[in-house]
Structures are given as structure tokens and as C-alpha cells.
N, C-alpha and C positions, 0 to 999 in steps of 0.2 A: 232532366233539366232542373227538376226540383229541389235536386242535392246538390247545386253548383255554387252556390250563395251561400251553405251552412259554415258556420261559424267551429273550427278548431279548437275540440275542449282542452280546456289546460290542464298538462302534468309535470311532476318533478318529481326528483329521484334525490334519495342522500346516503352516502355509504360507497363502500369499497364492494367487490364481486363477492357473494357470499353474508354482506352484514347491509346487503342496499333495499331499501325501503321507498316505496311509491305514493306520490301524494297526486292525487285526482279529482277533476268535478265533474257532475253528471250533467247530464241535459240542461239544470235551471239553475246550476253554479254551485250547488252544494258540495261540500266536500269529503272525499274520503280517502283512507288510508288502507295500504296494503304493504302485509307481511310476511317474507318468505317462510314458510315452516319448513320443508323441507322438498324436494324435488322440483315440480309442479304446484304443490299445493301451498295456499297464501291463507294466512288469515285477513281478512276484509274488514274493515270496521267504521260506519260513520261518524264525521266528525262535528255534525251538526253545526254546524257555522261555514262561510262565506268565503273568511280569512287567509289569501293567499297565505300571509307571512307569516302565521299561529301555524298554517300545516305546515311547512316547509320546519319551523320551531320541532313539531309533532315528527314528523319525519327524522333530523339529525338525532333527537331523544332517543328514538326506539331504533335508527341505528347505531348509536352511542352503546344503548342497551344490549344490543346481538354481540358487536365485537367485546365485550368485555365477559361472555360467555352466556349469552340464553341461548337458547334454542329456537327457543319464539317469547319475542319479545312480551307476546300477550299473555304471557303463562305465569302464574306466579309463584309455582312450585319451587319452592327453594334449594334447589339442588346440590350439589356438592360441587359441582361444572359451575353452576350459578352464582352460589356466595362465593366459595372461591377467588372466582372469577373477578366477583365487584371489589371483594374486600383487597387481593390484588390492585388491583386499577386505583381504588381510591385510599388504602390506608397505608401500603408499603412505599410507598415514595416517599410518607411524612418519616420513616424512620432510619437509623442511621445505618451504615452498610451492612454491620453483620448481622443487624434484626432482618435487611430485606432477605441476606442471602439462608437465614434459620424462613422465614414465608416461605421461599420457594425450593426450598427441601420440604417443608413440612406441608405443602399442595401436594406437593410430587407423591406422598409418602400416604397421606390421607387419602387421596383421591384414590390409589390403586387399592388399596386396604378396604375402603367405601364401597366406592366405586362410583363412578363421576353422574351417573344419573340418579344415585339413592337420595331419597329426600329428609334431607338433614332435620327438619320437623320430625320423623319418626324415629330418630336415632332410638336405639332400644339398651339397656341396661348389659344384656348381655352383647349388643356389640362392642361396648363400652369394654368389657372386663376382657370377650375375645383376644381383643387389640392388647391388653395393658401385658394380659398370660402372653403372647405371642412374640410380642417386642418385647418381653422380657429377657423370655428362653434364645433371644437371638435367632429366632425364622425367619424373622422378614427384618431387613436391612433398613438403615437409617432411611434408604429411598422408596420401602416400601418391597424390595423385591424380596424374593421368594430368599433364603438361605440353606443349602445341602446340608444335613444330617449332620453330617459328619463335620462340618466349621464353622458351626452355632458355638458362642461364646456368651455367654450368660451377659445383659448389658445393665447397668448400672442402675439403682432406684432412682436416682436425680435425673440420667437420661431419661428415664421412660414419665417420669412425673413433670420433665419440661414440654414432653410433647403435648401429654393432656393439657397441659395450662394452656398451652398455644392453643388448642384446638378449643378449649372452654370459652378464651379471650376472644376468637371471631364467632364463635356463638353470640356469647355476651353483645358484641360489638350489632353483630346481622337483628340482636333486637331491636338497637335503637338505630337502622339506618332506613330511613325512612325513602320508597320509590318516588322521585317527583313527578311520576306521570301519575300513579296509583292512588299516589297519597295513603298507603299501606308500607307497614315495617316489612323487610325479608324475612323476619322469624315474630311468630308473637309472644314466643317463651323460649327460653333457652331448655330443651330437652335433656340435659344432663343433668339438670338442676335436681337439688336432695341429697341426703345424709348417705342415701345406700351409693351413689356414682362418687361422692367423696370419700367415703371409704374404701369402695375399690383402687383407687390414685395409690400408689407407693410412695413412700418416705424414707430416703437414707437415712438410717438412724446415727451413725457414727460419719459424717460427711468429712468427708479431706479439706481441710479449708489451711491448710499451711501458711505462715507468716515469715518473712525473712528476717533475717537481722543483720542489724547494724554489720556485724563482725563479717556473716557469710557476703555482705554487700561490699567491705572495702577488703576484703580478698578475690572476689572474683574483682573489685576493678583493677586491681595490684596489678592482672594478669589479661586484663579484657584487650590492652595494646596489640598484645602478642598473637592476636586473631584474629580481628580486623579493625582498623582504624578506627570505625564508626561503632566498634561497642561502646568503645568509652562513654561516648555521650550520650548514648540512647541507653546504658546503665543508667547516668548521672540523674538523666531527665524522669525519668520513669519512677526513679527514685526521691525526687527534688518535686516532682508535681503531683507523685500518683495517681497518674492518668496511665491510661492502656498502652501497650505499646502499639498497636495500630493507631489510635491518637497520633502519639509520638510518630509514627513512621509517617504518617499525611499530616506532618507542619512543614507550611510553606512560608516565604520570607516574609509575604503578606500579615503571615499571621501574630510578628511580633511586635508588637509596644513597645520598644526598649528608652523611650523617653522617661525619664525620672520625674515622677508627680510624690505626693505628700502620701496616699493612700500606697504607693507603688515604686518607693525610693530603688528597686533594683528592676523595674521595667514590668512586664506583662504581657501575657501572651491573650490572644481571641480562639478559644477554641474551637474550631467549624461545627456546624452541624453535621457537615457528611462524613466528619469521622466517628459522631457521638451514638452511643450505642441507642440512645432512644431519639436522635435526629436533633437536639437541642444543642444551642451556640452557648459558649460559656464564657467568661472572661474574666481571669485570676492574676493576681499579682504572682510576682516569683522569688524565688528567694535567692540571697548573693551567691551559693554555688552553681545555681542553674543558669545564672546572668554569666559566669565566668564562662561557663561551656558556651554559653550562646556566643558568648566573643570569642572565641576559640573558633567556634564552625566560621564567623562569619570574616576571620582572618586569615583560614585555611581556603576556604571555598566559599566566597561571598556570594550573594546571589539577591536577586529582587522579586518582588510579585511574586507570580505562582509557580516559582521555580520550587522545587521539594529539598529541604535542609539534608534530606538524605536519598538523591536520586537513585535508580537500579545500575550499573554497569553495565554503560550500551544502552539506554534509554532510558535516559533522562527524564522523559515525559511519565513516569512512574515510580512513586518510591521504590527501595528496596524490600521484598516481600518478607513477611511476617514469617515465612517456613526459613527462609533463610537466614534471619537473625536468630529467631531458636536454637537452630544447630551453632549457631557460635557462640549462644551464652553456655548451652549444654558444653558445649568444650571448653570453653572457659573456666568453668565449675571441675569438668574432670581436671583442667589444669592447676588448678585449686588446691586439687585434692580434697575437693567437697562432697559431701552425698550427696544423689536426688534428694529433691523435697517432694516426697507422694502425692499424685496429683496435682501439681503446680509447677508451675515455670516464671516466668513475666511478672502472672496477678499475685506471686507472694508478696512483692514489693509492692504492690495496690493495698495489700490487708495490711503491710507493713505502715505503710506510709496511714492508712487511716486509725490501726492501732496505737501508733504513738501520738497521737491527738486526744485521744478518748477525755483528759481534762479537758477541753477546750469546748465554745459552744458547738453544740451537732448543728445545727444549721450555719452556722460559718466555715466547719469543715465538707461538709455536704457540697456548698456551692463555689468551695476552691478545690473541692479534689474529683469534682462533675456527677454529684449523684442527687438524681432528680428525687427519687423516693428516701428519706432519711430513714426508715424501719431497716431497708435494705442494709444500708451503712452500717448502724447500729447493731444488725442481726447476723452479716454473713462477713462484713471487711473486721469489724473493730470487735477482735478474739482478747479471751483475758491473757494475762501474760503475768509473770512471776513477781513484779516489783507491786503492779495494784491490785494484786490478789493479798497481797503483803499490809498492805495498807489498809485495805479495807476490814482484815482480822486485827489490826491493831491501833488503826486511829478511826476511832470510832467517840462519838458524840452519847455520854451516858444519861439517859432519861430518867429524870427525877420527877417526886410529885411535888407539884404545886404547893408550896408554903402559903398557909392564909395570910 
């Protein structure tokens, strides 16, 4: 009879099967929290306080924390499973689509190479160089997997020195992301850090950075009709803006300005963030051949809002894909009767369009042709070329002394 009157202690749960956490009070209302580790077993932890709504707070946190990869949430072992995990969840969604889709090759690729419980705190120098020899010689695949003997192909210094930098940059990053339950960083030093891990990184020494020209650009458009309708203007534009071609293939109707202002006599485009390789919106005037194409698509096939200036055939709700305008500039080019350009397609016309600026100020070019970093611009788009190499050896400024 004495147990008929007791009073029902309070609990709450938050999270999905697998990532769900328990918020409870004892006898006198105090509260605590409980964390699946694994099986049957929980980690238990008091929360000192009273506070329905703080635990319930305390509760979605640390199941917030499991589905984005702990183990247990109380651990603060910085895993490979674990950064991964957060830097996924919280940093690849600020970036534009083909940064997200290099993250999640390059999880995929690290984590099997790692291995998803190693603790990124003790990376060692020789796992370092392991990896750089291995993905060199072609063993293990852009995803990590194993490669036969026998169809290993030697991979590039640039591939293998993009993936350390990825891998150094969520280092870097896990230093300053601070836990907000912990109040502790995921890393408190980047362990690749020193002169002997940057000298292991390879360096293309002769890198392919190809520029197109004028001449190779109004030969293939001579011929770009005779392929498919939409090279024309996705040559034009490519050429006319110096923006990517995936740019270019994700403009929608929404995205044009074509009103005439003072700054922008032939109209303006907004460039989205979700096409831009570092997630940034940009917004550039255009100049009168690229206004002439735009009225061209918009007299052929007009279209509003989020409709795509260049939809896929048979679904509409998608541009036409990137592998498949390749093949029609590559035939365009053999229709030409052009060479390849080594290593390049599309981005010659990127280096094109920013080397013929190279007078002009670099930060005006930088934020009409979409490049966040100006070193970038100045170091890998805007290559010398014949006319101001010409210039530079003969109009030169002769340095005299000072007359008293």
C-alpha cells in the first residue's frame, strides 16, 4: 500500500534508433543523462541541475553528436569516423557542389586508407608518406580501394598533392572547431604540422595549365552548330564570362539581370552559390556578345524562374550533364580539325579569358570572372603569353640616378 501514492520519475529521450539519448531524475529531481555506447552498455552521467528544459537541450546535443559519427558521444577521441563525420555535417554544405562531391570521395578514400577508428591526433609521419608512395604508384584508387598489380597507372603529382591539402585543410579546420558541450577543440594541433610532412607532399613540376585562343575559340564555334544546338552558347558564354562550365550549365532564368543600368549597359548575370566551387554568389555584368546569346536562348526557348537555360532531354528538372557537353566540344574540336590541348578542355577558356585581362586590376578581374582567392588567379589562370612577354623585354622604364 505504500507504493500506491509514489509519484512517476520523469524521462525523455531524443534521437532516432541507434543515435537516441535518455534524460532522467532520481528520487529528489536531480537530473541525469544516459548514453548508448554500444549494446547494452550506456554511459551515465550527472547533470547537476534540476532543469527539465537544459536536459532535454543536453539530450538533442549529444544526440546531434552520435548521428554525425561518435561512437559515444562522451569520448573525445578524435577519430577519423569522428572528424570526418562533424566536418561532413557542418562544413560541406557551405561549399559549392564539386567541393562537396571531392569531401565525400576523399572520406571515402581516407577513412578506408586510415581506417575509421585511428586517432587522427596521432597521425605519424610515416603514415603520411605510406599514403603519398601508395596513391602515387596507383594501389589504392581515387576511393581508396585496393588496385591489381597488374592496372596500377602511375597518378599525377597534382592528384596526389590535392588530396593531402584536403586532408591537411580538415585537420587545420578540426583545430579551431570548438565542442559546444566540451568547450574543447576536436584536435589541439594539427599533427601533420612541420617542414619533414611538407616535404613529403609532391609538386608537379611542369603542370599542364593550357590557355585557349582566340583563333582555336572561333573555329570550334564556326563548327559547334553542327553538334548540338546548345554548344554555341555554352562556347559563347564560357568564353564571354569565364566562369566554369558547370556554372554555365546551372543558369537558370532567375539568374539573369538583363535590365540595362549604368554600371551594366548590356545586363548581368547573379551567379548562385550552388554552382560556385567555393559556395559564394557572385554578381558580374556581361558584356554585348554574351547579352546577344542570352537573347538568342531566350527567343528560341524562353523560360522563367528556375527553369535551366540549358535543361537535359527528357528532363527538364536538370541541366544537361557536364560528361555530355565534353563529348561535343571534343568533336567539335576534331571537326575543327584542332589538336587536344594536354590536360584541358572547358578550363582553357577559364585561363583564356583571365589571361587576356592580366592589364587590368586583379581584383576587378577576380570578382567578374568568380575567384575568391586572387594568388589563385594570378598563379594558375593568368599564364604569360607571347605579346606581354614582348613587352615586358622592350618597354621597360630606365632607372637613372638622382641628379642633385
Amino acid at each position: 500500500m505504500r507504493g500506491r501514492g509514489r509519484r512517476k520519475r520523469w524521462s525523455w529521450s531524443a534521437g532516432e534508433y541507434g543515435s537516441r539519448v535518455r534524460v532522467y531524475e532520481n528520487g529528489r529531481g536531480w537530473l541525469y543523462g544516459a548514453v548508448r555506447i554500444s549494446g547494452s552498455r550506456y554511459h551515465k552521467e550527472a547533470l547537476h541541475h534540476k532543469d527539465r528544459d537544459r536536459a532535454k537541450g543536453w539530450a538533442r546535443d549529444q544526440s546531434e553528436r552520435l548521428a554525425v559519427g561518435l561512437e559515444n558521444a562522451s569520448d573525445p577521441t578524435p577519430t577519423v569516423a569522428r572528424v570526418f563525420a562533424i566536418y561532413q555535417a557542418k562544413q560541406t554544405p557551405r561549399k559549392g557542389t564539386s567541393c562537396q562531391a571531392q569531401d565525400r570521395r576523399a572520406i571515402v578514400m581516407f577513412t578506408r586508407v586510415l581506417g575509421a577508428g585511428r586517432d587522427l591526433a596521432k597521425l605519424t609521419l610515416g603514415e603520411w608518406t605510406d599514403f603519398i608512395d601508395t596513391r602515387g604508384r596507383g594501389a589504392i584508387s581515387p576511393r581508396g580501394e585496393s588496385v591489381a598489380e597488374d592496372q596500377r597507372q602511375r597518378v599525377g603529382a597534382r592528384a596526389v598533392e590535392n588530396d593531402c591539402e584536403w586532408l591537411d585543410t580538415v585537420l587545420r579546420w578540426a583545430t579551431q572547431w570548438q565542442d559546444a558541450t566540451t568547450g574543447k577543440y576536436l584536435l589541439r594541433e594539427n599533427p601533420i604540422r612541420g617542414e619533414l610532412f611538407r616535404r613529403a607532399v609532391p609538386h608537379e613540376q611542369n603542370p599542364r595549365q593550357p590557355v585557349a585562343s582566340q583563333d582555336r575559340f572561333e573555329a570550334t564555334l564556326a563548327v559547334a552548330g553542327q553538334v548540338h544546338p546548345y554548344l554555341p552558347a555554352l562556347l559563347t558564354l564560357v568564353n564571354g564570362t569565364g566562369r566554369r562550365i558547370r556554372a554555365v550549365l546551372g543558369l537558370r532564368y532567375q539568374d539573369l539581370e538583363l535590365g540595362a543600368t549604368k554600371g551594366a549597359p548590356h545586363g548581368a548575370i547573379t551567379w548562385p552559390g550552388d554552382t560556385d566551387k567555393m559556395g559564394k554568389q557572385w554578381a558580374a555584368p556581361i558584356a554585348k556578345a554574351v547579352r546577344a546569346t542570352l537573347d538568342r536562348i531566350l527567343t528560341e526557348r524562353p523560360g522563367i524562374g528556375a527553369a535551366y537555360l540549358f535543361p537535359r532531354a527528357g528532363d527538364a528538372s536538370r541541366p544537361v550533364s557536364y560528361e555530355l557537353v565534353s563529348k561535343w566540344l571534343r568533336q567539335a574540336e576534331r571537326t575543327a580539325k584542332l589538336s587536344k590541348l594536354g590536360g584541358s578542355l572547358w578550363h582553357a577558356y577559364r585561363r583564356k579569358w583571365g589571361t587576356e585581362r592580366k592589364g587590368l586590376p586583379v581584383q576587378d578581374v577576380a570578382a567578374a570572372g568568380g575567384w575568391k582567392d586572387i594568388q589563385t588567379l594570378q598563379r594558375i589562370y593568368q599564364q604569360p603569353d607571347p605579346a606581354t612577354l614582348y613587352r615586358v623585354v622592350t618597354e621597360a622604364t630606365e632607372l637613372r640616378e638622382a641628379k642633385a
